[in-house]
C-alpha positions in Angstrom: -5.0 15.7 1.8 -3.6 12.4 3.3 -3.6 9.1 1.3 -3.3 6.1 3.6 -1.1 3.0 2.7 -3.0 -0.2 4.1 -0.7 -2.5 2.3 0.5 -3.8 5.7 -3.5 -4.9 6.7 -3.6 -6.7 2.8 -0.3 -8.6 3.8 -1.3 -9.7 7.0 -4.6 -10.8 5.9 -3.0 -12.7 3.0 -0.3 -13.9 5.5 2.6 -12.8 3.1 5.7 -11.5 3.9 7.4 -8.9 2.7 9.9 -11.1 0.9 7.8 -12.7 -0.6 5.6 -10.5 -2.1 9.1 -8.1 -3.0 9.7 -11.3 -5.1 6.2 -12.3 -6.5 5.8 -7.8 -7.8 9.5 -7.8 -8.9 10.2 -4.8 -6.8 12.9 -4.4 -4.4 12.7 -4.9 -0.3 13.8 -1.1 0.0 10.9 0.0 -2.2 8.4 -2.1 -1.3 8.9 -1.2 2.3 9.1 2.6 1.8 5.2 2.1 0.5 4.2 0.0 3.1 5.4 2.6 5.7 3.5 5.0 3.8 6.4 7.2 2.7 6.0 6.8 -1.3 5.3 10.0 -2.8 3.9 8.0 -5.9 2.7 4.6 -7.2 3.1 3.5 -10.9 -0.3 2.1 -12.0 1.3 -1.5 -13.0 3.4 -1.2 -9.6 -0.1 -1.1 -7.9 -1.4 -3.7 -10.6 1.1 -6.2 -9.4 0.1 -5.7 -6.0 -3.2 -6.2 -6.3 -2.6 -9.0 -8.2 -0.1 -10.8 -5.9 -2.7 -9.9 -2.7 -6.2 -10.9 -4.4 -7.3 -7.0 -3.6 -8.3 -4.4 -5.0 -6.5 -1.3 -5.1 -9.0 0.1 -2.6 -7.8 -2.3 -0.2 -4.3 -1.0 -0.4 -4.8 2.9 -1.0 -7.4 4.9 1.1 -8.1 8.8 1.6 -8.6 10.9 4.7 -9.7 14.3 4.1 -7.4 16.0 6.7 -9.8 19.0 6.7 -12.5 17.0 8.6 -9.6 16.3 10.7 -8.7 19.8 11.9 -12.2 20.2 12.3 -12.6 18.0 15.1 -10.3 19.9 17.2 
């Protein structure tokens, strides 16, 4: 199971920086940037509120799933 961060895509649509948006969600640079690289192992529900919020999105936009067995089965 692989959940994909597209917060990256929201920002760039949105033309927000990380700054920015680190400021407008209260959450530090260091934080903010280990989910947008997809390295979070978890998301509090008002963390992804705020995001979603600040962005305009909805947390579909952000969060997406790949089923990683369809994956292997491509090989």
């Amino acid at each position: 199971m692989s959940i994909i961060v597209n917060l990256d895509v929201m920002m760039a649509k949105r033309k927000i920086s990380l700054n920015e948006l680190s400021e407008r969600v209260d959450l530090t640079l260091s934080n903010l940037s280990i989910l947008k690289t997809g390295k979070a192992k978890a998301i509090r529900f008002s963390t992804l509120e705020s995001i979603c919020r600040a962005l305009e999105c909805q947390p579909g936009d952000i969060l997406e799933y790949a089923n990683d067995e369809k994956k292997n089965n491509e090989r």
